[in-house]
Every structure is written in C-alpha cells, then in structure tokens.
N, C-alpha and C positions, 0 to 999 in steps of 0.2 A: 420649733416646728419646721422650719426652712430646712433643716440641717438634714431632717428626717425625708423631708421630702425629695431633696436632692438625693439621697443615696438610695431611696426607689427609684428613681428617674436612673438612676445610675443601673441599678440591679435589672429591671425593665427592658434598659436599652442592649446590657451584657447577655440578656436571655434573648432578646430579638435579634441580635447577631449571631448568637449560636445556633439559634433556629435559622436562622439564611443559609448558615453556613450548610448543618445538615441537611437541607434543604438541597443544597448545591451538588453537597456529595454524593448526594442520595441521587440527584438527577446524571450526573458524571456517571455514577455505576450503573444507571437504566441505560445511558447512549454506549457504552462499554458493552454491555451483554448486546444489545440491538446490533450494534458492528457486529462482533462477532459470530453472532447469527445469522447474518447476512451473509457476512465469509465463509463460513461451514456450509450456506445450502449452494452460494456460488460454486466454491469447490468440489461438492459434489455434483455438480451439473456436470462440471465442466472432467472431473474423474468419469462421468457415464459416457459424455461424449466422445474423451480422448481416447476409446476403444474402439470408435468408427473409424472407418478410415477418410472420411473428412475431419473428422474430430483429432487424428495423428496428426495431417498437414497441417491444423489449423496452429496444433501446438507449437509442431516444429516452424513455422514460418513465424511465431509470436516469437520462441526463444532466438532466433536468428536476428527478428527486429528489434528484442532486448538487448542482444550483444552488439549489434552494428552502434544504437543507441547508447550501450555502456562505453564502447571504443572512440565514442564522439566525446562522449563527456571526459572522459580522461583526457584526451587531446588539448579540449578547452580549458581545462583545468591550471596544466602545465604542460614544459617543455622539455619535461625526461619523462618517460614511458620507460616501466620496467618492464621486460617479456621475455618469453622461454626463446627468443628468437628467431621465433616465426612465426612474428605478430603479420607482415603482409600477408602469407599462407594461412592464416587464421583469419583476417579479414576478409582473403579470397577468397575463400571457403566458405563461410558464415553468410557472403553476400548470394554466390553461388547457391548455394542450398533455401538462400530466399527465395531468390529468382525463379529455382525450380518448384520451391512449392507455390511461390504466387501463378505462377504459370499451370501448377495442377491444378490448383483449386479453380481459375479461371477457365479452363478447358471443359470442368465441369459443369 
C-alpha cells in the first residue's frame, strides 16, 4: 500500500506542476497580447498626431533626443567610435535641430 500511495503523491504532484506551469504560460501570453495592445493603440495615437504640425516637432525633437542619447551611450560604452566622419557634424546638427524644435514647440 505505501508503494501505491507514494506514486499518487508522485503522479498528483507531476499534474500540479504542469498545471502551474500552463498556468504561467497561459498568463505570459495574456501580458504579451495586453503589451501589444498597448503599443498598437500608442502607435496609432501617436501616427494621428505626427501629421500635426505640433505632432512633426514633437517627433523630430524625440528622434533628435534619441540620438544625442544614442551618441552618449556609445561614448560610455567605449573608446573607439566608428563613424562615417562626421560624427561632430552629426552631433552638431542633431543638437541643433533639438534646440530648434524645443524652442518651436516652446514659442507655442
């Protein structure tokens, strides 16, 4: 009888972990579609607005502050930067073009 009993306890406990598990998986692919969803109706917000023309500056002064940020982190990173050779004209311009849209947007 012991023997018997332990390989239910056994069989019991292998079906209670594959229940957690599906349990888990199943929860992972609800938070997976909910992001996603998220991101689709963000994106479209943000597709409706980029055809204003607040909605232009706000973009371009986002990708301006993505690249100043991207050019920092490579900086930090290490001490050889590959570039097409006009990484200071590239950051002088990318700062530039910040500066100009933070200064439209703020005018407004």
């Amino acid at each position: 009888m012991d023997a018997e009993a332990e390989r239910q306890e056994q069989v019991l406990s292998a079906e209670g972990q594959k229940e957690s598990q599906i349990l888990m998986a199943e929860g992972e692919a609800k938070a997976i579609i909910m992001v996603s969803e998220a991101k689709a109706t963000a994106l479209e917000v943000i597709g409706k607005q980029a055809t204003t023309e607040g909605g232009k500056a706000a973009v371009s002064f986002e990708l301006a502050r993505n690249a100043i940020e991207a050019h920092k982190a490579i900086a930090k990173e290490g001490t050889v930067i590959l570039s097409d050779g006009k990484t200071g004209d590239n950051i002088s311009t990318t700062v530039a073009q910040a500066i100009s849209v933070s200064n439209a947007i703020n005018s407004k």
